[in-house]
matplotlib code that plots the C-alpha trace (Angstrom):
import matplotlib.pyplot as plt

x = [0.0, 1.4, 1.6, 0.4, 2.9, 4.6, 1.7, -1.4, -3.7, -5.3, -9.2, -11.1, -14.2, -17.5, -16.4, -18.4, -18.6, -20.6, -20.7, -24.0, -25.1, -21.4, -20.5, -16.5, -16.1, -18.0, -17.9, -14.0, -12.6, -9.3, -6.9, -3.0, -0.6, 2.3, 5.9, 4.6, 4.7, 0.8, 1.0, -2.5, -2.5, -5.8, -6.6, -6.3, -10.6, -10.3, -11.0, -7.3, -7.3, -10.7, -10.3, -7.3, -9.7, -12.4, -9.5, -8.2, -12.0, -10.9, -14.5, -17.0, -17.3, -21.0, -21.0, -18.2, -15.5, -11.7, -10.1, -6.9, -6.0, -3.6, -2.1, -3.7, -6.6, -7.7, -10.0, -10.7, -11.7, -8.6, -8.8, -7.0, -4.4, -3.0, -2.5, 0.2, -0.9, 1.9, 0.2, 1.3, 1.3, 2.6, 1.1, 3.6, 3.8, 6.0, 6.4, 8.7, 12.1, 12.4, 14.2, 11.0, 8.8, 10.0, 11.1, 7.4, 6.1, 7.9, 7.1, 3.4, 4.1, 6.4, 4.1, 4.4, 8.0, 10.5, 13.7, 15.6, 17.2, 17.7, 16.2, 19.4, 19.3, 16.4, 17.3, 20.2, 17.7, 16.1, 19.4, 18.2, 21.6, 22.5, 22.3, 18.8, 17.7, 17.3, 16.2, 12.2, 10.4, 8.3, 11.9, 12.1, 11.9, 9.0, 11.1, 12.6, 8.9, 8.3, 10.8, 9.4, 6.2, 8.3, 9.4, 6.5, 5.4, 9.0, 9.1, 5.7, 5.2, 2.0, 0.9, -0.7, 1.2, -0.7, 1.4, -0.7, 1.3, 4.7, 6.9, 5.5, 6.9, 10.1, 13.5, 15.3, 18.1, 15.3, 12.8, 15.7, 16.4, 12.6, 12.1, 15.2, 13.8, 10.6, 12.2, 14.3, 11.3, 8.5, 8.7, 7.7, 4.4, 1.2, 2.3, 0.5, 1.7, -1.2, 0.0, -1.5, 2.2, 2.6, 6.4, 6.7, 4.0, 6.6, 9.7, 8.9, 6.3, 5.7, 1.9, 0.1, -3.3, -5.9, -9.1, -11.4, -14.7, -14.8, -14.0, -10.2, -8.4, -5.0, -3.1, -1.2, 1.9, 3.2, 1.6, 4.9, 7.4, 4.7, 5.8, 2.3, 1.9, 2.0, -0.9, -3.4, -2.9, -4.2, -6.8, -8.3, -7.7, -11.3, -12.4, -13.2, -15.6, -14.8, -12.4, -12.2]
y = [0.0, 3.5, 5.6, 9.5, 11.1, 10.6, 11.1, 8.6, 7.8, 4.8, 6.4, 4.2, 5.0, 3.1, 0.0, -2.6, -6.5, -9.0, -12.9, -13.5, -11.5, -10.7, -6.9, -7.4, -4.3, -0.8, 2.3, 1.3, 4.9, 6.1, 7.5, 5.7, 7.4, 6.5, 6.6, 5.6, 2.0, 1.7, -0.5, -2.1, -2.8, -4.7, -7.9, -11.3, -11.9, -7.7, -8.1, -7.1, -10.4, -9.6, -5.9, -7.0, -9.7, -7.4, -4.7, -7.8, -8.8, -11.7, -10.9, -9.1, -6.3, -5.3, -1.9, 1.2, 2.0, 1.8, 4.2, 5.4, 9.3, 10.3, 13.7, 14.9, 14.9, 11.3, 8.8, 5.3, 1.9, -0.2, -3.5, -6.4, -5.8, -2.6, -4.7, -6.9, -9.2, -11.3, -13.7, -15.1, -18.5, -18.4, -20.0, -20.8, -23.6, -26.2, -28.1, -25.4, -24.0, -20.5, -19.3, -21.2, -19.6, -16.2, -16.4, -17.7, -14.5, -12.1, -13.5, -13.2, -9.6, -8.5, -5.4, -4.1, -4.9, -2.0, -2.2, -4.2, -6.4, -9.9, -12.8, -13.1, -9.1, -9.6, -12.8, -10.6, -8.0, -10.5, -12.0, -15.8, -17.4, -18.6, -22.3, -21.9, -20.6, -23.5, -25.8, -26.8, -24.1, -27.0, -27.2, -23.8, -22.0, -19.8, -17.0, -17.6, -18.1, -14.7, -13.2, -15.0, -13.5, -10.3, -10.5, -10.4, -7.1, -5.6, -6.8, -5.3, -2.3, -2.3, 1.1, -0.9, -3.6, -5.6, -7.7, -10.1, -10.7, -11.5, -11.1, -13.1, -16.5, -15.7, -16.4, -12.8, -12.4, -13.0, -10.6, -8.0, -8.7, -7.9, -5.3, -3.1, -4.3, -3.1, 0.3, 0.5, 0.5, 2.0, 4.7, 3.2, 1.5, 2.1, -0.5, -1.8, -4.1, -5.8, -7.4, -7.8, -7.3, -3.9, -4.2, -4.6, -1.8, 0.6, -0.7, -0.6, 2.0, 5.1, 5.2, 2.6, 2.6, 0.6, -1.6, -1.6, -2.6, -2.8, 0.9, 2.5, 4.9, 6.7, 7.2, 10.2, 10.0, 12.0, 9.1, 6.9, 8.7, 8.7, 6.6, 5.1, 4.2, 0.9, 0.8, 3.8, 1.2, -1.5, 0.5, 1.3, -2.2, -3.6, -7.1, -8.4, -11.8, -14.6, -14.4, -12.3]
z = [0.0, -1.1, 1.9, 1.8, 3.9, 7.4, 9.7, 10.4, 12.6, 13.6, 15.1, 16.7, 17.5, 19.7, 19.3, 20.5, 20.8, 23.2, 23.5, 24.6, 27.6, 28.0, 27.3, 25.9, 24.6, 25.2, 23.2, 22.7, 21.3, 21.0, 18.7, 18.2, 16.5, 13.7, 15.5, 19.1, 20.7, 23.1, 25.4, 25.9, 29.6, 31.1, 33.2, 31.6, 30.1, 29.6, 26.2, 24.6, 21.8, 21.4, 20.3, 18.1, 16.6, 16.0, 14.1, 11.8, 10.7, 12.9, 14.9, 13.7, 15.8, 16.7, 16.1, 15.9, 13.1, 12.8, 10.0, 9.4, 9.3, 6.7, 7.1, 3.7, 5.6, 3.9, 6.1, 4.9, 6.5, 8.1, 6.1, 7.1, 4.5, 6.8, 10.1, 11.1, 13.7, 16.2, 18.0, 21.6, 20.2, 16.8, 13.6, 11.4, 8.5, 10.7, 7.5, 6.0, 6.9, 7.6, 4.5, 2.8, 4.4, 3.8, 0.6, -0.2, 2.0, -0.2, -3.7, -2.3, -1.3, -4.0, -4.6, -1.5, -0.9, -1.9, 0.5, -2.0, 1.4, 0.9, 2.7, 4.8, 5.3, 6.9, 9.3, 10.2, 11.1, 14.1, 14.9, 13.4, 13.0, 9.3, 10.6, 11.6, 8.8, 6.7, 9.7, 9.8, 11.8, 13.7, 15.8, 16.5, 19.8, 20.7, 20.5, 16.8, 15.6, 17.2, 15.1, 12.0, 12.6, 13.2, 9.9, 8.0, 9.2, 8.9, 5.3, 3.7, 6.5, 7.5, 9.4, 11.6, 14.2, 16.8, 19.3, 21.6, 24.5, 22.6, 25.3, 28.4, 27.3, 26.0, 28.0, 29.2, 26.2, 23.2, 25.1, 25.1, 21.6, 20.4, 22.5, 21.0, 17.7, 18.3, 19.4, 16.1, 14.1, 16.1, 13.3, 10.1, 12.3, 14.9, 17.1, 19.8, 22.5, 24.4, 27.8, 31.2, 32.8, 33.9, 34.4, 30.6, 29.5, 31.2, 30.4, 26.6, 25.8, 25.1, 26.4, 27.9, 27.4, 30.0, 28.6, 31.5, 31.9, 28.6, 28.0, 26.7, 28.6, 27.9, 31.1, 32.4, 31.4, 34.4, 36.7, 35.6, 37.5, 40.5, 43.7, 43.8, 40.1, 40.2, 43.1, 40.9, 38.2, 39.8, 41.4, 37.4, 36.9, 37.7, 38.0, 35.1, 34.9, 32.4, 29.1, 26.2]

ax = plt.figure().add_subplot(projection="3d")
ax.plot(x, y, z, "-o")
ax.set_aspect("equal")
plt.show()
């Protein structure tokens, strides 16, 4: 997809989902912005995968709208085509190595592709040794086929970058690794990092954003260098019945 200048926007805007009697989501409104990581911060059954489901067509959403904002002043529906979505449990073609499986990812994308970096420029990129490269991905570590999915979204650019929970499984080093990567290209991307670990929405982002009760709220940014952040966190942090 071409892009129309530096600045967009991801608006959403009274988004709402239920299962059943269940209220997930509520008049979900907010607006992300292009060169900042959000960290989604809410209790596990908040409704985080849910509101990433709803912005890939994943789930239908019951109601409300997600558009990006380009700074021409354009609006226009996000499709599924603008988001990259990492999921905490990777899903991956096991049967492939992961030179395969990338080199079949760009051919697909070769529209969309214009850096002109090879397959191993980009398994430099995520620090996948050469030997591993050629290996079946069904024997690698959680944290290489988090880089894999990494990879897809760093090769074709999408504005928009959902990460569900990509972090809390991964040993200390690989964690470190993805989050400087993330950091490295936070520009080119709305990226943002859902996690119900509050130690890791500070550590990495530049906003942290809380879904409640099935509502969004930005937080003070000031409240982070706050003695008692940690406990007004938890007190916004409300019960929440059930999963999502």
């Amino acid at each position: 997809m071409k892009e129309r200048g530096n600045r967009v926007q991801l608006e959403l805007t009274n988004i709402q989902k239920s299962y059943g009697n269940k209220r997930v989501l509520q008049d979900c409104s907010f607006v992300f912005e292009k060169g900042k990581i959000y960290g989604l911060l809410g209790r596990n059954g908040a409704g985080k995968t849910t509101l990433f489901n709803c912005l890939t067509d994943e789930v239908q959403a019951d109601s409300g709208t997600a558009s990006l904002c380009w700074e021409d002043g354009r609006r226009e529906p996000l499709t599924p085509q603008q988001v990259g979505y990492v999921y905490s449990t990777p899903v991956l073609p096991d049967f492939l190595t992961g030179y395969e499986f990338i080199k079949f990812y760009m051919d697909v994308h070769e529209k969309q592709i214009s850096s002109g970096k090879t397959i191993d420029d980009y398994f430099d990129m995520v620090k996948i040794e050469p030997e591993d490269r050629h290996r079946l991905m069904k024997g690698y570590s959680h944290g290489m086929k988090n880089k894999v999915q990494m990879l897809c979204f760093i090769i074709t650019r999408p504005p928009v970058v959902l990460l569900d929970e990509p972090l809390t499984s991964l040993d200390v080093v690989v964690a470190l690794e993805i989050k400087q990567l993330l950091r490295e290209i936070q520009h080119n991307h709305i990226l943002i990092f859902s996690t119900h670990i509050l130690q890791l929405a500070t550590d990495l982002c530049d906003e942290i954003v809380i879904l409640s009760e099935g509502h969004l709220r930005q937080i003070d940014h000031a409240m982070l260098a706050q003695k008692d952040f940690e406990a007004q966190i938890i007190a916004l942090l409300k019960d929440e019945d059930g999963d999502a």
